[in-house]
C-alpha positions in Angstrom: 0.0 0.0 0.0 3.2 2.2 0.4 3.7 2.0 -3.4 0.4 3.6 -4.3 0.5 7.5 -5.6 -2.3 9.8 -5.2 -3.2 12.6 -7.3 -2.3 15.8 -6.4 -6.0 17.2 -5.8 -6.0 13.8 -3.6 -3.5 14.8 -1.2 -4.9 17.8 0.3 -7.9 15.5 1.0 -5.7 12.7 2.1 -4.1 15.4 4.5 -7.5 15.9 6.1 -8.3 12.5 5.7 -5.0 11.9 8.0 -5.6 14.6 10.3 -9.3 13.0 10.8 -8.3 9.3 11.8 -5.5 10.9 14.1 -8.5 13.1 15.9 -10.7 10.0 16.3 -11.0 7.2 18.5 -9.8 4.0 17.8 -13.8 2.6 18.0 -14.5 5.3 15.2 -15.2 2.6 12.1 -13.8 2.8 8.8 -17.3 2.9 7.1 -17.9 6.7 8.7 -14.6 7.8 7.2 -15.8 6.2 3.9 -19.2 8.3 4.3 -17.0 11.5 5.0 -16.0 11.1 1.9 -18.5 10.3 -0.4 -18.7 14.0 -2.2 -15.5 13.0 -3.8 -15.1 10.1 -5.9 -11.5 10.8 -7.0 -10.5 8.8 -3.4 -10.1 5.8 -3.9 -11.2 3.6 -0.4 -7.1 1.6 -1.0 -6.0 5.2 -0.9 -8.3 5.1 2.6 -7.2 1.2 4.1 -3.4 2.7 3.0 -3.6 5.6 5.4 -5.1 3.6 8.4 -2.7 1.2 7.9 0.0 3.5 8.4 -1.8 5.0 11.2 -2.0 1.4 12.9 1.0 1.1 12.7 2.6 4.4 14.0 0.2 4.1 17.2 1.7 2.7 20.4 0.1 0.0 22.2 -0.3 -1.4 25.9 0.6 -5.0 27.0 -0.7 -6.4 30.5 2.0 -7.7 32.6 3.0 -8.2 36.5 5.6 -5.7 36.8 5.4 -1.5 37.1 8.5 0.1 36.0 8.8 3.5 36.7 9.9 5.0 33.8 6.8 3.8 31.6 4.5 6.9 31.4 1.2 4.1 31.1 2.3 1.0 32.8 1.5 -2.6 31.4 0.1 -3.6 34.4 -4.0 -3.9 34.5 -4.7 -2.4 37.6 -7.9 -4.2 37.9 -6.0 -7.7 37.9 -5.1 -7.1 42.0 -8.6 -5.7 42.9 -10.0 -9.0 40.7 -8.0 -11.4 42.9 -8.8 -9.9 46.1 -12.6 -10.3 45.0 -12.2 -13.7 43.9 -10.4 -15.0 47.2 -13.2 -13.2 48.9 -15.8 -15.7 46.7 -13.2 -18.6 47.5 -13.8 -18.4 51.1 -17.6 -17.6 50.4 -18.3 -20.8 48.8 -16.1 -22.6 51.5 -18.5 -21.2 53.8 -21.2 -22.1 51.8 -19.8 -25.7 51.6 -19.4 -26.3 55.3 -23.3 -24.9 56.1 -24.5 -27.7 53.4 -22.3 -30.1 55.0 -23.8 -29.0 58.8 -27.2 -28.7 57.7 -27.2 -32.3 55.8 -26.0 -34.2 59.1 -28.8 -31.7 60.9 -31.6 -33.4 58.4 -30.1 -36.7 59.1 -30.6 -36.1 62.7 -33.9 -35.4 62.1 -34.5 -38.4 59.8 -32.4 -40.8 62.2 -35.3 -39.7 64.9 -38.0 -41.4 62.8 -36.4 -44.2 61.9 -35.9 -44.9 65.8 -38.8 -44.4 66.3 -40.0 -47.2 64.0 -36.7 -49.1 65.8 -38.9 -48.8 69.1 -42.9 -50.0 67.8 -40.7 -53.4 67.1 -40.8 -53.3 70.9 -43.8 -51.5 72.3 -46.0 -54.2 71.8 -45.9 -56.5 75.2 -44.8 -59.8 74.6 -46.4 -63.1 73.8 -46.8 -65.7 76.0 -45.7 -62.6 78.5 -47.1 -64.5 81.9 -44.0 -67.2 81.0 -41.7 -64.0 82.4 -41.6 -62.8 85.6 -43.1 -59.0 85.9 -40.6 -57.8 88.4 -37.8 -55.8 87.4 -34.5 -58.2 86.9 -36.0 -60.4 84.2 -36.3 -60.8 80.6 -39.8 -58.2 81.2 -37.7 -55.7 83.0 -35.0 -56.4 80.0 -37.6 -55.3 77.1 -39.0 -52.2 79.7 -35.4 -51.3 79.6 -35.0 -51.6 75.7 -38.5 -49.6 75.2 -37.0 -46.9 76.9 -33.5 -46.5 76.1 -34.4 -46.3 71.9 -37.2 -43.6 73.1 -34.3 -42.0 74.5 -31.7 -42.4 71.3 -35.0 -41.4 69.3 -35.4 -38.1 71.6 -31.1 -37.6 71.7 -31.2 -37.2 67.7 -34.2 -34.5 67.5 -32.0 -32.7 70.3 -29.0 -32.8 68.2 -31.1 -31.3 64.8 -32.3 -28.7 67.6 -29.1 -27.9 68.9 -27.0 -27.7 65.2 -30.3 -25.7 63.9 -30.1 -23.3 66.4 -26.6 -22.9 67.5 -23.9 -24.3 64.4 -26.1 -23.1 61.4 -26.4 -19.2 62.7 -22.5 -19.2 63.2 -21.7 -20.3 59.5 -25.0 -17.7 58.2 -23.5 -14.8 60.1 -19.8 -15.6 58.8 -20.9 -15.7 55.2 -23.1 -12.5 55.5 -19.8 -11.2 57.0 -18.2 -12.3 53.5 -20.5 -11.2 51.6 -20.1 -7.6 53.4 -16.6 -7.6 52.7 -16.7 -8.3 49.1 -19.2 -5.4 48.8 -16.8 -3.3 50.3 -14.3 -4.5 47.8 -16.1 -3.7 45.0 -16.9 -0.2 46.1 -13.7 0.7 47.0 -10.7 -0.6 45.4 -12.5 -2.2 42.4 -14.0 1.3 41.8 -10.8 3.0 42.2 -9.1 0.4 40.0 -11.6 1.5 37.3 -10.7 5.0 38.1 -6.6 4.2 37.4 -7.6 2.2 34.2 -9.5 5.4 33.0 -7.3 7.8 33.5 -4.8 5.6 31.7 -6.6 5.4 28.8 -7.4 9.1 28.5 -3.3 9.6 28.9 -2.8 6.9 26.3 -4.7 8.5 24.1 -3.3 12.4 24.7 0.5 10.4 24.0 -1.4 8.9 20.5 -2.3 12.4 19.5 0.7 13.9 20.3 2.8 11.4 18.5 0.4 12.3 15.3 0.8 15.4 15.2 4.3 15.8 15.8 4.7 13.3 12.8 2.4 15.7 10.7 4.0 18.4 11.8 7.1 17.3 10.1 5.4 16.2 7.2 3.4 19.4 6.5 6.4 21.7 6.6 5.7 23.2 10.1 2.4 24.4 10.1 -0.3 23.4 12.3 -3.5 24.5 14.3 -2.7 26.2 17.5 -4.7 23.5 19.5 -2.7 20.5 18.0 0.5 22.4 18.5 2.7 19.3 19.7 4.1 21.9 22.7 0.0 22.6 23.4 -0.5 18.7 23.2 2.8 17.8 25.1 1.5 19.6 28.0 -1.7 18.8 28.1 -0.1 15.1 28.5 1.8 16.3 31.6 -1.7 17.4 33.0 -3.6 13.9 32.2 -0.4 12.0 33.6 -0.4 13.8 36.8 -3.9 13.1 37.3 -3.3 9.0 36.6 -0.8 8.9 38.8 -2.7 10.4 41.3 -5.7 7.3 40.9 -2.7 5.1 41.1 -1.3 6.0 44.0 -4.3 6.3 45.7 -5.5 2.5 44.2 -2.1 1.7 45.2 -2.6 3.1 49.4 -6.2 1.1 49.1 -5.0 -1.9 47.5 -2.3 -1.8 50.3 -5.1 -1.7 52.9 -7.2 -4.0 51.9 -4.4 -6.4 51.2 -3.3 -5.8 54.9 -7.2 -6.0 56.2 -7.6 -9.7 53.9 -4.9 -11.2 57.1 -6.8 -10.0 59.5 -10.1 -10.9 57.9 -9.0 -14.4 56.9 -7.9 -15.3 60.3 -11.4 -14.2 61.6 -12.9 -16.4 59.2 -11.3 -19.4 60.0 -11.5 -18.7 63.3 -15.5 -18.8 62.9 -14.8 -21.9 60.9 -13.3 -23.6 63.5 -16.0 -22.2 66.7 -18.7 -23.4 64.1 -17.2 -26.9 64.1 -16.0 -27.0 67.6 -19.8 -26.5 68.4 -21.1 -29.4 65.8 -18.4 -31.6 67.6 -20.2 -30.8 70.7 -23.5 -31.3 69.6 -22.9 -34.7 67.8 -20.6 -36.0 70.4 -22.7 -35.4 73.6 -25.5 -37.3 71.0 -23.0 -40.3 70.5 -22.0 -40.5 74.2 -25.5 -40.6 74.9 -26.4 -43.0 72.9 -23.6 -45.4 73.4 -24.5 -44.6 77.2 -27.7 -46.4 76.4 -26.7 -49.1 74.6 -24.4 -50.2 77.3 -27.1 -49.7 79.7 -29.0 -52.0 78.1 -26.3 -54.9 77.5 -25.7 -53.9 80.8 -29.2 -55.0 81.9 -29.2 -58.2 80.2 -26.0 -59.1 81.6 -27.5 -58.4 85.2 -30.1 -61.0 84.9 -29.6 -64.8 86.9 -29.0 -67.5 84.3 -31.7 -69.4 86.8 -34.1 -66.2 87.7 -36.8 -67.1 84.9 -36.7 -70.7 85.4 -36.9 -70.4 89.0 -40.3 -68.0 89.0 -41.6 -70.3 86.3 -41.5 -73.3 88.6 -42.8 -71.6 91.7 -45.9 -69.8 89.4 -46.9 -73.6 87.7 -45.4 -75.9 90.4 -48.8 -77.2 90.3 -48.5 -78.2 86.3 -45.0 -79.0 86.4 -43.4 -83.2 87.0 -42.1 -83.0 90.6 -38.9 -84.5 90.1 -38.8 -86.6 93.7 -42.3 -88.0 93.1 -42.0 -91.9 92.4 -42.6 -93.3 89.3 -46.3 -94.8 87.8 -46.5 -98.3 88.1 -48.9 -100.6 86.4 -50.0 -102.3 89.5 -51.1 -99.2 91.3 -53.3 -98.0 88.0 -56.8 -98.8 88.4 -59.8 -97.4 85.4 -63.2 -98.0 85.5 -64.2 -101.9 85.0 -61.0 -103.0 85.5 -62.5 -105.8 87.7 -65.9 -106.3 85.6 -67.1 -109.9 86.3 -67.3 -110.2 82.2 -63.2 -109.5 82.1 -62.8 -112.7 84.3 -61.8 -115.7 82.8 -63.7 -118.6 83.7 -60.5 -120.3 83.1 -56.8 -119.8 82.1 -53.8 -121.8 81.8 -51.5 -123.3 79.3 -52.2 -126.4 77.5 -50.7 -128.3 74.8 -52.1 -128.1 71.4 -51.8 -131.0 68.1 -50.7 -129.0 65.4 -52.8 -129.2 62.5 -50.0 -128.7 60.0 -49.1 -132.0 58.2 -51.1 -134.2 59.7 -49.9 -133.4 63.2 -46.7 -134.7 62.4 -45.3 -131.7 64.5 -46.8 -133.2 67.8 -47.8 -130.6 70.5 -47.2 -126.9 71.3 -47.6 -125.4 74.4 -49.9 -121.8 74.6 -52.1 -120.2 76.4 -56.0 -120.6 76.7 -58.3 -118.6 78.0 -62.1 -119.1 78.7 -64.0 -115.9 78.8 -67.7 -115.1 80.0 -68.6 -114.4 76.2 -68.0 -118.2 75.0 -65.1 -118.1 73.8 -61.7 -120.3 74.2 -59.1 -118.0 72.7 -55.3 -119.1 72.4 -52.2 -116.5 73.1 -48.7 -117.3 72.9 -48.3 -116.5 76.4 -50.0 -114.7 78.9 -47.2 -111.4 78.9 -49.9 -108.1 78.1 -46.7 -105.8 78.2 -44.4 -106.8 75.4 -46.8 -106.9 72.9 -50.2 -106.2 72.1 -52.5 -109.5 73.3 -54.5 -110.5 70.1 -55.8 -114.1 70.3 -53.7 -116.3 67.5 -56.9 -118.5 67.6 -60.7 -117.9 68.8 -63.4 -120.7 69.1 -66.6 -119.8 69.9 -67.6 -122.5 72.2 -72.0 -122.5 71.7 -70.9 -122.8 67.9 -68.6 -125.8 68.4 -68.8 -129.6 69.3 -66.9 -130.5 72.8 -65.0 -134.4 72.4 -65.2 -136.7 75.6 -62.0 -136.2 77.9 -59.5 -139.5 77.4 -56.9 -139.5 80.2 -55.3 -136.0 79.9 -56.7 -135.3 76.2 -59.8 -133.9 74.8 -61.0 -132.6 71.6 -63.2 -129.4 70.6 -64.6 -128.9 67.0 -65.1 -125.7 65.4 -64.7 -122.6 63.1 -61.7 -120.1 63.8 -63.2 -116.5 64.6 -60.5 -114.4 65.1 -60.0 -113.7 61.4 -63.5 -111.5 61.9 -66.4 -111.3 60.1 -64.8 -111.7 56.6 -62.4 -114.0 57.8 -64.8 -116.3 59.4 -67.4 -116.7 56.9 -64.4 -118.6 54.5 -63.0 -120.6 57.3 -63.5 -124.5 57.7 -64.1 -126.3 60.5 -61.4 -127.8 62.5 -60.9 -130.7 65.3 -58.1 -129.8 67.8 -56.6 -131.7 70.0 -56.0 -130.7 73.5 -53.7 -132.2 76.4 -53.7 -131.0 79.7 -50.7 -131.4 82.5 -53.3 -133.9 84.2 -56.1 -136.3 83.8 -57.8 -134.1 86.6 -56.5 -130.7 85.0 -58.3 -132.2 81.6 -61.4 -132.6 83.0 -61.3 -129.1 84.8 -61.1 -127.7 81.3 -63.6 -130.3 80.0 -65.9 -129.0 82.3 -65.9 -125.5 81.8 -66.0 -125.9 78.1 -69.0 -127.5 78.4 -70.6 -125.5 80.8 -69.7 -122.5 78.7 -70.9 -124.5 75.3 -74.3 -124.9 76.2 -73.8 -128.7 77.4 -73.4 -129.6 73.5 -73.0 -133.5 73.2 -69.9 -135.3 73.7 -68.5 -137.2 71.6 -66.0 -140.1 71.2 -62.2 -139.0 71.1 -61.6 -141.8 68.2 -61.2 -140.1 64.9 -64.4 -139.1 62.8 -65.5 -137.5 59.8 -66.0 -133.7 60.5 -69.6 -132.0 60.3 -70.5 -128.5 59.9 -71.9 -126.3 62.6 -73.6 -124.4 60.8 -75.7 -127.5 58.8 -76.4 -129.1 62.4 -78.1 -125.6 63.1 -80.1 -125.7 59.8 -81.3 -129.4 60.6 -82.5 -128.2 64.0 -84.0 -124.6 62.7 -86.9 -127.2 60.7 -87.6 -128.9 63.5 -90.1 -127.5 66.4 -88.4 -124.8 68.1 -87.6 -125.9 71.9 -89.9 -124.5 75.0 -88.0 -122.8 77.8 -89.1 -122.5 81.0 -88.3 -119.2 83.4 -85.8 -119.2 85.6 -83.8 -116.7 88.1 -80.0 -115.6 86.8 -77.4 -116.2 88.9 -75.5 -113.5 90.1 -72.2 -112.2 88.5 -68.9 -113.0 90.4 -65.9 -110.4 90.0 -63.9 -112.0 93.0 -62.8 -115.2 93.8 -63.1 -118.4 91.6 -66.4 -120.5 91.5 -67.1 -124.0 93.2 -68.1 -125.7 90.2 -68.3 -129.6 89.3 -64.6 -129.5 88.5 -64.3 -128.1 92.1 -65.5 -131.6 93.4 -63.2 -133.7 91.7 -60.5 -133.1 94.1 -57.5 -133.1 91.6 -54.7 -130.3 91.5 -54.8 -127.7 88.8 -52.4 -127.2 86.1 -50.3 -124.9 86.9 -52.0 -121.2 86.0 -55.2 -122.1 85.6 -58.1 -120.6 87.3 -61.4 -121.9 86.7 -65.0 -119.3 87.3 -68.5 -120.1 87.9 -70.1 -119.2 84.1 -72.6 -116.1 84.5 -74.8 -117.0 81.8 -75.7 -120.4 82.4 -77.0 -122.1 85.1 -74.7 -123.5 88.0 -75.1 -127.4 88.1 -75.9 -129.7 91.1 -73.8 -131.8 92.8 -71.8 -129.3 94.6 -72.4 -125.9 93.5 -74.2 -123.4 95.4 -76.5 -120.8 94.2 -75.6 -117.3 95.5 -78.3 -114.8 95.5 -80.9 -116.2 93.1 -82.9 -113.3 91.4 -80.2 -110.7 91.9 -79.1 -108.7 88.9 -75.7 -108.7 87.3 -74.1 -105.1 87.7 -71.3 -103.3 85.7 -69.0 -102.2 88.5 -69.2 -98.6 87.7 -70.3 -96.2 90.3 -71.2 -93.4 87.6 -73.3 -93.5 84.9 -71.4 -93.9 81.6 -69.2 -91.2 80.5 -68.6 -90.1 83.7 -65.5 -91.9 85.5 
């Protein structure tokens, strides 16, 4: 752009033109100068860029830095740069303030929260307890434990709503106050050294522009061969300089002596905040500690408690309270012997006769000769067989049952006798498939034979004898058909003899003056008449009773 030559008729213009841009502002645009000089066509806008150009490039500048030298009329310093960091300390500790009241009022909402959540810690206990009149009620138990539990969470419930009092009203002010305090001083910041900072920065920039002007027109004044306007004289300019200087160093120094005091206050003030900082949190310490000591207080109190209890106390009180329902250990133990229940001595559970006897097996033809068991004649007809007569080891269910009316009775030969019939122990089912069956019986003596012999009979109905030789078996049951077509019998009245429950009978076999086998006991039948020849009729007319004093259901 150097290179370019202007008319002559140009230059005056471009002398205005130059005189213009050195008169304005740097923030005057390039498009008003372009509008200044619309009337003439003849200049050209490169002839315009050239001169601004040059102008740029003639105009001094200012740098920002972190030093002041003396000598430099505007210094490269921004004087709003210390003001700017005092502020922004000031916001540093501000928002540290700031930080430590969220911190404190979080744990004071936690507080609060913990409070609640004890108390849904103590309805786990409020309810009494079950089965509670198992414990004793007296303080010292596992009751006076759970009393003691109740009230020790009410208490740790009542300790954390303290605590949210207590950092509410006495940690939360302290931090409030110290940040208004903060906010005060950054206020006062802003009003006096930031302000005068702007003050310095003005001044500067109306100096800076003063040294701009005169550097222009000294450079025109060499250019235009000496003459210029008495108010851009460069000795009218040079000292108006020395007046705008004066005045900026004036805002400087007296930024500087506020700067200076401020800087020295910041100590002081710093100190006092963190001495608020650490009297906030000395409090909070206070506050949450006496809530932790209280509630560890409590918790050992109740440990303590359960510790305190008698391994023995409960058990004792529960044995003095149901002594009544409890086993007394030194009380002897139940014996069979001593048990008595209602009809336990009924005259129908008395055999009319019991003993062992020997028994032909029927298996193969009898080749395995006899066995010995034990029969038993009962007052309900029948002759049952058990392996022995032991009712403790295992349950007594007759191996074989023979009701006696129901079955034909052999003659006795020497110490045997035979007795015809159905098995009924099978039951109903049972019974109604089973055959009829001779079996062979040997007693320990020809007397003990007939004693059996005897009561069979009796208890049969008198049913005819028969010879011991072998003979071809009949049928009960067809015997009773033959006699159900025949003219049914005629029975004449007579009195019942009474029921026995003690004692054995004098029967016939009584009379025959032969010793028993050993275990057999023979009773007077209650259903059938006693026969002559001995006997003795006790209370004719009298009526069998059951032995129980109550009425049924009631024993």
């Amino acid at each position: 752009m150097a290179g370019d030559r202007l008319e002559p008729q140009v230059e005056v213009k471009a002398a205005i033109l130059n005189d213009l841009v050195i008169g304005f502002d740097d923030s005057v645009t390039l498009g008003k100068i372009e509008l200044y000089f619309e009337w003439n066509s003849s200049l050209h806008l490169p002839s315009i860029h050239a001169i601004m150009a040059t102008h740029q490039q003639n105009l001094p500048t200012r740098t920002t830095g972190s030093t002041i030298e003396d000598d430099d009329a505007v210094p490269d310093i921004d004087p709003t740069n210390t003001s700017g960091l005092l502020q922004e300390r000031l916001q540093a500790y501000k928002h540290a303030c700031r930080y430590l009241e969220a911190y404190i009022s979080a744990t004071e909402k936690v507080q609060k929260a913990h409070a609640k959540e004890y108390e849904k810690v103590l309805k786990t206990v409020s309810d009494p307890l079950k089965e509670g009149h198992h414990f004793d009620q007296s303080l010292g138990g596992i009751a006076g434990l759970f009393e003691n539990i109740r009230s020790n969470t009410k208490g740790i419930a009542n300790s954390h709503l303290e605590a949210e009092k207590t950092i509410k009203g006495s940690v939360l002010p302290i931090l409030e106050r110290l940040h208004t305090e903060i906010k005060n001083k950054s206020k006062e910041l802003e009003k006096g050294a930031v302000k005068g900072s702007k003050e310095v920065d003005k001044a500067r920039n109306v100096t800076q522009k003063h040294i701009e002007l005169l550097g222009q027109h000294t450079a025109a004044s060499a250019s235009s061969g000496g003459k210029v306007d008495p108010s851009t004289d460069p000795y009218v300019l040079q000292r108006g300089v020395n007046h705008r200087l004066n005045k900026q160093v004036l805002e400087e120094n007296n930024n500087r002596h506020d700067l200076i005091e401020i800087q020295n206050s910041f100590a002081a003030f710093e100190a006092h905040v963190i001495q608020i900082f650490q009297q906030a949190l000395q409090t909070f310490l206070q506050c949450v500690g006496g809530q932790l000591e209280r509630q560890k207080a409590m918790y050992s109190d109740i440990v303590s408690t359960a510790q305190k209890i008698p391994l023995d106390f409960e058990f004792k009180g529960f044995v003095h309270r149901n002594n009544q329902l409890l086993v007394d250990p030194s009380a002897p133990k139940r014996d069979i012997s001593h048990i008595s229940f209602p009809n336990q001595n009924h005259a129908s559970t008395q055999p009319l006769i019991a003993g062992t006897l020997e028994r032909k097996s029927r298996a193969m033809g009898g080749l395995k000769g006899y066995s010995t068991n034990y029969y038993v004649v009962t007052r309900s007809k029948f002759l049952h067989e058990f392996k022995d007569d032991d009712d403790i080891r295992k349950d007594p269910s007759p191996d074989l049952s023979l009701y006696l009316p129901d079955c034909t009775i052999g003659a006795v030969s020497g110490e045997k006798f035979n007795v015809k019939g159905k098995d009924a122990s099978k039951g109903k089912v049972g019974g109604a498939f089973a055959m009829s069956h001779e079996l062979s019986f040997k007693a320990h003596s020809p007397a003990d034979a007939e004693r059996w012999y005897n009561v069979i009979k009796e208890t049969a109905g008198g049913s005819a004898t028969y010879s011991t030789e072998p003979m071809s078996p009949t049928s009960p049951v067809e015997s009773r058909n033959e006699a159900s077509q025949q003219q049914p019998p005629q029975y004449q009245e007579k009195s019942v003899a009474p029921v026995q429950t003690q004692g054995l009978g004098q029967g016939q076999g009584a009379s025959s003056g032969g010793p028993m086998s050993a275990g057999a006991q023979i009773q007077q039948p209650y259903n059938t008449p006693i026969s002559g020849g001995g006997g003795q009729n006790a209370g004719v007319g009298s009526t069998p009773t059951s032995g129980v004093e109550r009425k049924p259901g009631q024993y």
